[in-house]
Each structure stands twice: as structure tokens, then as C-alpha cells.
N, C-alpha and C positions, 0 to 999 in steps of 0.2 A: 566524510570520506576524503580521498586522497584527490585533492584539486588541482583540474590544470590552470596555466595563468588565463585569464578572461580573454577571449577573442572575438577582433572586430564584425560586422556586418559583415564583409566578405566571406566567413566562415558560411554565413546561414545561406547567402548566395549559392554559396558552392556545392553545401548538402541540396539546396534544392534542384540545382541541375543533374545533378546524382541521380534524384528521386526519379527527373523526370527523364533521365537519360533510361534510367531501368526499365519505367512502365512504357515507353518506346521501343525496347527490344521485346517486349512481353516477359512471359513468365520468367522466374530466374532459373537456373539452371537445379537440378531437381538434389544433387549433392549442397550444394546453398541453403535448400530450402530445410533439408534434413539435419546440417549442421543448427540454423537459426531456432526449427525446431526442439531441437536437443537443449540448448541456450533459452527457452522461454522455460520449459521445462522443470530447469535446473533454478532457474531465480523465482519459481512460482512458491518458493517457502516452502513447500512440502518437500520435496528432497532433503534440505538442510534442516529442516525442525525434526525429521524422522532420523538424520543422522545424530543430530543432536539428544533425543532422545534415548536412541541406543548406547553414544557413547557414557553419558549423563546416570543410565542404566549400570554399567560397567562398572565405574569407580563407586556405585553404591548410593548416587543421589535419585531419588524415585519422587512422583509428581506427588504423592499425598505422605502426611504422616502417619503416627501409629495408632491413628483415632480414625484413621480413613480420611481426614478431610484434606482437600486441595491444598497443597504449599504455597503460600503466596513469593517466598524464596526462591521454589523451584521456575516458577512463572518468570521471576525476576528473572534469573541467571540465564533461562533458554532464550528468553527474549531478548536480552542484550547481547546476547553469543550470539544469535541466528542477524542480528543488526549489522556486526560485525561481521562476519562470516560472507553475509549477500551484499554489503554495499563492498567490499574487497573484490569479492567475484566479477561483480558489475562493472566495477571499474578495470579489471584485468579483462575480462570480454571484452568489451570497449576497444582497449589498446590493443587488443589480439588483432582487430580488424584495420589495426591503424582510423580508430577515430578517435575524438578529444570529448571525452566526460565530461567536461565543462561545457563546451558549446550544445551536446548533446541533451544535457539535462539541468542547464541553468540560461542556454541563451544567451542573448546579446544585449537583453531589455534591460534597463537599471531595475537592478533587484531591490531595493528601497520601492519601487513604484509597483513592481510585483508584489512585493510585502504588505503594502498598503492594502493592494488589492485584494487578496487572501484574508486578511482584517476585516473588509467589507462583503466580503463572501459567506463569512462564518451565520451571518442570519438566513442566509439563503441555505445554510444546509440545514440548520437547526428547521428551519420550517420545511424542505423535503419530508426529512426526518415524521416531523408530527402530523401533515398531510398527512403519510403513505400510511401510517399507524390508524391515523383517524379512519381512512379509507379499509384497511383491511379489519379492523376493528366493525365494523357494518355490514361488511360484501361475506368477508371469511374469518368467523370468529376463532374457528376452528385453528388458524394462525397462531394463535397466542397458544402455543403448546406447549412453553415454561413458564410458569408463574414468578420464578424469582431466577433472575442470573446467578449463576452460581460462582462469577467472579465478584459480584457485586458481595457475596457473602464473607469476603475476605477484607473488606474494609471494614476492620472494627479499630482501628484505630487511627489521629495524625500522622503516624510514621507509616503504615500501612497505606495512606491516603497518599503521601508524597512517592512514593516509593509506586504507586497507580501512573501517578501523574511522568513520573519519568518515564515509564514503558508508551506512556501515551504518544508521549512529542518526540520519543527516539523510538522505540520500534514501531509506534503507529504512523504517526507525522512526517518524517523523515526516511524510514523503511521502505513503506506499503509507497510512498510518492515513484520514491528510488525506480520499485519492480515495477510500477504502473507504467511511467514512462518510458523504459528501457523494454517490457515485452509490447507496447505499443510503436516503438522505434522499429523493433523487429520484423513485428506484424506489417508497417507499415512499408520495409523492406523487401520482406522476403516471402509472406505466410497470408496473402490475400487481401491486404490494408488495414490502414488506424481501425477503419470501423468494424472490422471483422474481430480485430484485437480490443477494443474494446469491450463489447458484445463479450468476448470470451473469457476475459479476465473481468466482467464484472458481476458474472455469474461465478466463475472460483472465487473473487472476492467474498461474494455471499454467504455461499457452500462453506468457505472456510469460518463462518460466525455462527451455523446453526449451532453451537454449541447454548448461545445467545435466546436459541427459536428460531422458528421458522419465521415468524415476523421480523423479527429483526436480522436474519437472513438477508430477506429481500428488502429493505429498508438499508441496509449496507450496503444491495450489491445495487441499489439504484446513488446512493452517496457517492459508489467506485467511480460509477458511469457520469456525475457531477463533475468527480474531480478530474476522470480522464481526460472529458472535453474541454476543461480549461486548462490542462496543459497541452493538447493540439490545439486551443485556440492559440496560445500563449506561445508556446514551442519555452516553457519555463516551468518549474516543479516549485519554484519560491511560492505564489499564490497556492496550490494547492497543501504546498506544507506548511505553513502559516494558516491555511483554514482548517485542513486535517488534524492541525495539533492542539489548535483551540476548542475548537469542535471536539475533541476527547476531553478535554482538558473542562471541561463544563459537564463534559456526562459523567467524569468526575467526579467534579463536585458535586453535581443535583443527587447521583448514587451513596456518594458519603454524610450527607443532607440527609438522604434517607432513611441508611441504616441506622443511623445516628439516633 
């Protein structure tokens, strides 16, 4: 997305006395909260995957072909448009309010050191991952109510495979960090705190992969909740998108492994 130039420590100084200048006067003023609201709303991906779908509709491209099965084209193209489309938004919100998208969603922290970090993150989600599976796999078998993803059906070939791989690390990696950080900016502004936002978007998280299962639903929307908290550890989206994007980027492969 469109970057501002890197800014010193004083920047994060400054959002914090912000923060705490706000939870000092209490609640924000209820027009604030209804605009931020509107603004979470709008970056949660459904607005723009539904606009996108309609116009997408229009010109004659539709998600399956003439055999009924899933387009792996149409996947491409809405997922790169809607990449496009939200990280644009995010950053014009941003500046709407007179703040800087760089300090807001990449910090002050050497991003090389965040990078590293998100590298040694990526076992830590893969084992969430197989935990929560294992776990619901015993308690609620009933969970597993798709036996085969239906996106995984679409990897039948190399080029199919890289062409996964690229929605993985730009609209998953890159994307889904973008909206995570910015509706928890929000939340944490204007809509009751990080951890109400949170909580909220990593349950949308979820909801938006039963297509996946309900296991892997809830297996997502605790990975959301992984990744959200290391970027309010962090106050940086580099370690989360560096593990968010390997992290696809192996379910991948183990997926094309499989079909294979």
C-alpha cells in the first residue's frame, strides 16, 4: 500500500498520550463513535467482496463455470481487487483523520527484527492450528461438517498451486493483517477497546471461513486472536504478516501434497 516515510519514537509517544488523553475524558462523543463504527464496518471485507461480487456479476464474470465447479480465476481476480480496494480505503481513512499509516500499522520497531519474529511465530500458529483440531476432533466431532475443502479442490495443478500461493501472502498475509490492525486501532479509539475488538473481529474472522467448516472456523478465528495480540503487543503488522503468510503458504503446500 501507499507508504508514509518511517517515523521516529515520538510518533508512538504521541499516539499514546492520545489514547490516554481520550480514556481521561471518558466515552468519545457518540457522532465518533458512529462514524469509527461505519469505518470498521466498511474494511471488514464483506462490504467490498459483495460489491465486488456484484459488479464482477455485471460484466459477465460469475464464481463457477459451465460444469458448476468453483473458478479458481474468479477467486483470483476478486481477491486481488478486494486487496486493492481495502488496503486503498485504509489508508485514505487513516489520512482522513489526519494520521500516518506507517506509524499506525508498521511502527517504529526495525522491521528486519519484526520479520524475524513472525519467521519464529509461524510454529506457534501451525501448532494452535493442530491443538484446537485435535481438541475438537475428541470433545465435538460433529465440527468436522466438511470433509473436503472445497478450495483445496481447485489445486490440481503447479500453476494452480502458485497462483493459491499468491492470494495466500497478498490477500491473506498482507490483507486480513492490514483490517486486523486498523479495526483494532478503531476499537481501541472509539468502540470499547483492543480487546473488545479483538473478541469481535476474531469471531468475523472465523465466520468468514466456515465455508472451510466449522472446525476450521473456529481454528481461524483463534489464529485471528494469535495474530491480533501480537500486533498490540508489537504496535507492528510486519510479524504478523510474515507468519500469516507462511502460515498459508504451507497449508499450501501440505493441500497440494494432498491432492496431488
Amino acid at each position: 500500500m501507499v507508504a508514509d516515510a518511517p517515523h521516529t519514537e515520538c510518533d508512538a509517544e504521541e499516539r499514546v498520550v492520545v489514547t490516554s488523553t481520550s480514556a481521561t475524558l471518558g466515552r468519545p462523543p457518540l457522532g465518533d463513535r458512529i462514524v469509527a463504527l461505519a469505518e470498521v464496518v466498511l474494511c471488514s471485507g464483506f462490504p467490498t467482496q459483495l460489491g465486488l461480487i456484484l459488479a464482477l456479476n455485471v460484466i459477465g464474470t460469475v464464481p463457477t463455470d459451465d460444469a458448476g465447479v468453483l473458478s479458481l480465476a474468479y477467486i483470483v481476480i476478486l481477491s486481488l481487487l478486494d486487496t486493492a480496494i481495502l488496503l486503498l480505503l485504509i489508508w485514505a481513512l487513516l489520512r482522513a483523520r489526519d494520521e500516518r499509516p506507517w506509524t499506525i500499522l508498521v511502527g517504529v520497531r526495525k522491521p528486519w527484527i519484526e520479520a524475524t519474529l513472525g519467521l519464529a511465530l509461524v510454529p506457534v500458529a501451525l501448532l494452535i492450528t493442530a491443538v484446537a483440531f485435535t481438541i475438537m476432533l475428541r470433545v465435538a466431532p460433529g465440527l468436522h461438517n466438511i470433509t473436503k475443502n472445497p478450495l483445496e479442490a481447485l489445486l490440481q495443478s503447479p500453476l494452480a498451486a502458485v497462483w493459491f500461493a499468491v492470494v495466500a501472502v497478498v490477500a491473506g498475509g498482507l490483507r486480513e493483517e492490514v483490517q486486523r490492525a486498523f479495526i483494532l486501532h478503531r476499537f481501541e479509539q472509539y468502540l470499547g477497546g483492543a480487546m473488545v475488538g479483538l473478541v469481535v473481529f476474531s469471531v468475523a474472522f472465523g465466520l468468514g471461513h466456515l465455508i472451510q467448516g466449522q472446525d476450521a472456523a473456529i481454528a481461524t478465528g483463534l489464529l485471528g486472536a494469535f495474530w491480533g495480540i501480537v500486533y498490540l503487543k508489537r504496535r507492528s503488522i510486519v510479524a504478523p504478516v510474515i507468519c500469516h503468510a507462511l502460515f498459508n503458504l504451507t497449508e499450501v503446500v501440505i493441500a497440494y501434497n494432498t491432492a496431488s
